[in-house]
N, C-alpha and C positions, 0 to 999 in steps of 0.2 A: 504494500500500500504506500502512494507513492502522494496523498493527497497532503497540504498543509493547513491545516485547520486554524491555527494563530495567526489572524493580522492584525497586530497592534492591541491581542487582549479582543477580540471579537472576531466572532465570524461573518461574512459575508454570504450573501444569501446562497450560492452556488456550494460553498463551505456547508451551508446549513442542510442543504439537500443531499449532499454526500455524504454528513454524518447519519443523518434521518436512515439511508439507505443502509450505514455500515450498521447501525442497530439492529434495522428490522432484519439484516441477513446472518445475523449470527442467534445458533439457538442452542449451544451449548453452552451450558455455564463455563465451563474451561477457557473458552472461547471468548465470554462475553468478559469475563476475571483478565483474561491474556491481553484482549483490547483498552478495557479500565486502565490497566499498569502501563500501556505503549502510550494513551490518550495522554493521561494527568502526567506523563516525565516530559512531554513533549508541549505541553499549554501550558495556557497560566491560570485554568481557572479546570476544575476536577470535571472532570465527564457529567458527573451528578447535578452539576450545578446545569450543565445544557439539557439534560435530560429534564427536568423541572421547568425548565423555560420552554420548552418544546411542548410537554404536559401542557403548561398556563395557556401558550398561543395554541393550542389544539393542533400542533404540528402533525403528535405523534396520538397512538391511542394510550387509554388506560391501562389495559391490558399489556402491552410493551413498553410500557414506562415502568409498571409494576414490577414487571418481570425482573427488569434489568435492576430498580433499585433495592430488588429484595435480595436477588444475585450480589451488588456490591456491599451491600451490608451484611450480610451474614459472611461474606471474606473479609470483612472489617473486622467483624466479634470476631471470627476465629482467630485472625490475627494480634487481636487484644486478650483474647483468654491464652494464646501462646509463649505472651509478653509477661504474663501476671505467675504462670508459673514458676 
């Protein structure tokens, strides 16, 4: 994946439509966890935070929004319950 999604701290609409796509085509969790990690080292603002704004503007559905932030958070907690022991 060869696209840049950071200009200047925002995306551009063409940006916006090519993320919208790289979410709704990934359906593995591994997949969507692999993406999270390449997305947020590569921006300046966490995948989560576009996934929400995507959500608000009715870019994306409920159901693929859900998806994906139940996916980052529950790799979140596991990597907080990892830290804690």
């Amino acid at each position: 994946m060869t696209i840049t999604f950071n200009i200047g701290g925002l995306l551009n609409e063409s940006s916006n439509d090519a993320l919208v796509d790289e979410l709704r085509k990934r359906t593995s969790e591994e997949a969507m966890i692999e993406f999270d990690r390449k997305f947020n080292s590569r921006n300046e603002k966490n995948l989560h935070v576009y996934i929400c704004r995507f959500l608000k503007n009715r870019q994306i559905s409920r159901s693929l929004a859900a998806k994906w932030l139940m996916v980052i958070l529950n790799e979140k907690e596991s990597q907080l319950k990892l830290l804690t022991k």
